[in-house]
N, C-alpha and C positions, 0 to 999 in steps of 0.2 A: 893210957887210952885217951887223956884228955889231951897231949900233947899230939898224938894222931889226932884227933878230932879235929886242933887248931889248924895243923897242917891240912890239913884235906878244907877245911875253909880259906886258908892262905892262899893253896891252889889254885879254887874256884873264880877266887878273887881276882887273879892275876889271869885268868883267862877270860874274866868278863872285860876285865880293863883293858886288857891286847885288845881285845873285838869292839870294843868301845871308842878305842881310839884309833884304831884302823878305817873304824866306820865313819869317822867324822870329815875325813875331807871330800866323801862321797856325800855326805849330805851336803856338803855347804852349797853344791853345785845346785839344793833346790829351794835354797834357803830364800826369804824376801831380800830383795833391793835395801830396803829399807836397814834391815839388821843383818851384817855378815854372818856366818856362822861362826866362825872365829873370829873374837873380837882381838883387839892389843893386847885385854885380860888373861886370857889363856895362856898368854907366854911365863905366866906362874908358872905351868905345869916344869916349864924349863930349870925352874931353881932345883926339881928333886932331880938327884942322880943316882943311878941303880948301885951305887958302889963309889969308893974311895978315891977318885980323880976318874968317876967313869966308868970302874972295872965293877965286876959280879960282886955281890955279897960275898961277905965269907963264912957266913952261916945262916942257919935257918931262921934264927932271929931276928939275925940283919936282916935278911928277906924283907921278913916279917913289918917291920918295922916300918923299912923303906916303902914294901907295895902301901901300907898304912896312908902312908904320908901322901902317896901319888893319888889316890882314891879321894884324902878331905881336901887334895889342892884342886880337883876337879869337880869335887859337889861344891867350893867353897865360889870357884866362876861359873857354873852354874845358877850359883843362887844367886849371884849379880845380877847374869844374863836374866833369869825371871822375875826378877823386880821390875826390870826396865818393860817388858811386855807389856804390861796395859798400857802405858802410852803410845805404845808404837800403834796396838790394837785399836784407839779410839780416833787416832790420826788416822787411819785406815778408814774405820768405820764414818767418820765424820769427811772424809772424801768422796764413800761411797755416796752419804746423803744429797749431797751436790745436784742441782739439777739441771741437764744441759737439754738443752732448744737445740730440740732438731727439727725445727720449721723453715722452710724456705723463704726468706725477703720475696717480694713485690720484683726490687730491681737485679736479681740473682744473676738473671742472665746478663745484664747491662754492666754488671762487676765483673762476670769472669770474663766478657772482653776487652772491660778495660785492663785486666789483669794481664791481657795477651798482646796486651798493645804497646803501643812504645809507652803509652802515659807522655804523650807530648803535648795533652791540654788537661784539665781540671777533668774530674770526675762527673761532676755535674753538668758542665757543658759536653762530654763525651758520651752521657748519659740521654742528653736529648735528643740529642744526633742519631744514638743507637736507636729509640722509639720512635723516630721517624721513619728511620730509610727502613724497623723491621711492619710500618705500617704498608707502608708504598711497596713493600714485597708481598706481601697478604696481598693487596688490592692489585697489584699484575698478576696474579694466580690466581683470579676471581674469573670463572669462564660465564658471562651469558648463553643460557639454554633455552631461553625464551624465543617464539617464533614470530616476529613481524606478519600481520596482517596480510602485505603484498608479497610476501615470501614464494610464490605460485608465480607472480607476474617477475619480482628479481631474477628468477632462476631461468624462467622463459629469454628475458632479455639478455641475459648472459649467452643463453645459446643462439638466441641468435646473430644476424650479420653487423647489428647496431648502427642501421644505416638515420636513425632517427631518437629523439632524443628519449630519457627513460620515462619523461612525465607522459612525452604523450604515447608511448609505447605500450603502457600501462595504461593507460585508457582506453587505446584498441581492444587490449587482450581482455580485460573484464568484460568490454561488450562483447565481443568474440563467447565469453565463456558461459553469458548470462546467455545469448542464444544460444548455444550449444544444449544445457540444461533443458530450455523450454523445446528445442524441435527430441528432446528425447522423451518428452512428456508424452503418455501412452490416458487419454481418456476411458475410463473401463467405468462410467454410469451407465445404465440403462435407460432408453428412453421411452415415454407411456408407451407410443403405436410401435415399440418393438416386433409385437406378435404379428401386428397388420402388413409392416417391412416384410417381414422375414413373408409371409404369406404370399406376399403382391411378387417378392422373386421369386416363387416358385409358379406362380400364376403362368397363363397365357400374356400378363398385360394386354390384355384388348381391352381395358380402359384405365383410363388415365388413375394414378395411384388414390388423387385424392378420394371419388368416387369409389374406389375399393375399398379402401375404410373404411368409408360409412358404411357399407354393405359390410363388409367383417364383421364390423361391430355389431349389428343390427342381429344376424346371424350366433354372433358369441352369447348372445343375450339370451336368444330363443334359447338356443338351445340347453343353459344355465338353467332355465326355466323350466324345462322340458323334462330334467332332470330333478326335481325339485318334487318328493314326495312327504306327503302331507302328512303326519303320525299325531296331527290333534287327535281327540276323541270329544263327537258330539256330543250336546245334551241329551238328546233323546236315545242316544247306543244304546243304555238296558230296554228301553220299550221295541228299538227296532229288535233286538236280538230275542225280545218274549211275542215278538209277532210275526217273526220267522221260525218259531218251536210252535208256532199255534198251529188251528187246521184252518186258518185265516179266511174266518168266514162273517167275518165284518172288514170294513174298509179299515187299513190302514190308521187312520183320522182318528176315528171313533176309538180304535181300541190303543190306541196312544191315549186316551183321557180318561176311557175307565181304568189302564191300567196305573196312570199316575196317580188317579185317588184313590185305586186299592193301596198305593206303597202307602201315599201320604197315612192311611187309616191305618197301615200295620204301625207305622213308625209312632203312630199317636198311641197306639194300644202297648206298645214295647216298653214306652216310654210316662203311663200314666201311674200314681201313687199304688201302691199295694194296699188293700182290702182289709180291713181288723180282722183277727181270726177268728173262727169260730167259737163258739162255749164249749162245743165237746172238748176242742183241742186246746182247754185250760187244763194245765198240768198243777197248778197250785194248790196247796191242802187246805182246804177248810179246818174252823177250828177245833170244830165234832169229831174230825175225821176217827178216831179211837170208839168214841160212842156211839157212830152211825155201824162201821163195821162188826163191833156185837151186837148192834141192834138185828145187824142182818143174819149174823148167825146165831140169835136165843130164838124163842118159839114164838117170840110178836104177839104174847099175848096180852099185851096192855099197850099203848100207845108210842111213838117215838121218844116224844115229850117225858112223859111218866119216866121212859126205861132211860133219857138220859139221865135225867135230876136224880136219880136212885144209881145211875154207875158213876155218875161223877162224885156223889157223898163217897161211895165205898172204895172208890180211886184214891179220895184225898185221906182217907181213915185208915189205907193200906200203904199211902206213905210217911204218915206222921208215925206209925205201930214201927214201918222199920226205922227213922230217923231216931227215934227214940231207943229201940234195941242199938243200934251202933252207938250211939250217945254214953248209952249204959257200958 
């Protein structure tokens, strides 16, 4: 059983190494620049042969044997190839680190035409020449949008016959233009005797305008006036309005003065200090007040005096008997 067991691992063997070495020239194709996939080392692999000048084993031992040998001749470059790895790896890694400028120079453009040129002068002299002729090209593609002042009188001058020169052409046409402006001025104030104008054209005109005006106006006034209602209120309105409710049997006069010093006397009396009250209408107790009121209800048969001094002892002797019980 163990010599089956070996075999069926000898097998497996020989099937992982077919696919192991089939597979390698398909990776090499992904392999870095830097390190082939197969290096020179690997032609070890050539020293083992499967057999006696080349040919099959001749037994299962031989097999044995042989695949043995082709397996530690290819962990053996293997394990070359992975010593050398970190070098390759840090030469990698310290390329990446590298820092490259990707800024553009000042003179970029002034290099790639000197790059496209013949180079039949220096770079620096080719270089000033280029910032020249690229300023003088900026500055003829510079359009003025600006409008000239006499831009109105140019364009006039152009259309017309140009039988005269453009200075003094342009001097006609401004005064031409400053009148034109003014006769299209439209006056819209109002003036004072509007109303009196306007009146005197509808009039007859049978007299001369000035003399109409004054009579308008003279007329405007009245009748302002005429219109002009009065809404003061007299001094005297309440007397005439109580002596038109009378049976007006005094003149007018007279009952205008008694009736002003009846108001003045009411207003005095409306208006004088209020009177002390009377005694009845003192609401305050006397200090008897207890002793006068049984006085009025015992039979009076001894004097007010007497019956207080004898209800005050027995008032005071009826509260010390109860302060004393509570006490107790």
């Amino acid at each position: 059983s163990r010599r089956h067991w070996v075999w069926e691992v000898v097998l497996t063997m020989k099937f992982a190494t077919a696919a192991v070495l089939l597979a390698l020239p398909a990776v090499s194709a992904f392999a870095p620049a830097s390190r082939p996939a197969f290096s020179a080392r690997s032609s070890s692999l050539n020293v083992v042969v499967t057999g006696p000048e080349g040919k099959a084993a001749a037994s299962a031992e031989e097999d044995l044997e042989l695949t043995y040998k082709v397996i530690m001749a290819h962990v053996d470059t293997e394990g070359d190839a992975v010593a050398e790895e970190p070098v390759a790896v840090a030469a990698v890694e310290e390329a990446e680190e590298e820092t490259v400028d990707i800024s553009i120079p000042y003179d970029a453009a002034a290099q790639l035409a000197y790059e496209a040129s013949d180079k039949s002068t220096a770079f620096e002299a080719f270089k000033a020449k280029y910032e020249e002729d690229a300023v003088a090209d900026v500055m003829a593609k510079y359009v003025d949008i600006s409008i000239p002042y006499d831009a109105a009188a140019r364009l006039a001058y152009e259309a017309s016959d140009k039988s005269t020169a453009y200075a003094g052409f342009k001097v006609k046409f401004e005064e031409d233009a400053v009148a034109d402006v003014m006769a299209k001025y439209v006056d819209i104030s109002i003036p004072y005797d509007a109303a009196a104008r306007l009146a005197f054209e509808s009039s007859d005109k049978s007299m001369a305008y000035a003399d109409f005006k004054v009579k308008f106006e003279e007329d405007a006034v009245a009748d302002v006036i005429a219109k002009y209602v009065d809404i003061s209120i007299p001094y005297d309105a309440a007397a005439r309005l109580a002596f038109e409710s009378s049976d007006k049997s005094m003149a007018y006069a007279d009952f205008k003065v008694k009736f002003e010093e009846d108001a003045v006397a009411d207003v005095i009396a409306k208006n004088a200090p209020e009177e002390p009250e009377d005694a009845d209408d003192d609401v305050s107790i006397p200090y008897d007040a207890a002793a006068q009121l049984a006085y009025d209800a015992s039979d009076k048969s001894s004097s007010f005096d007497a019956f207080k001094a004898k209800y005050e002892e027995e008032t005071v002797a009826m509260i010390t008997a109860k302060k004393a019980a509570r006490d107790a």
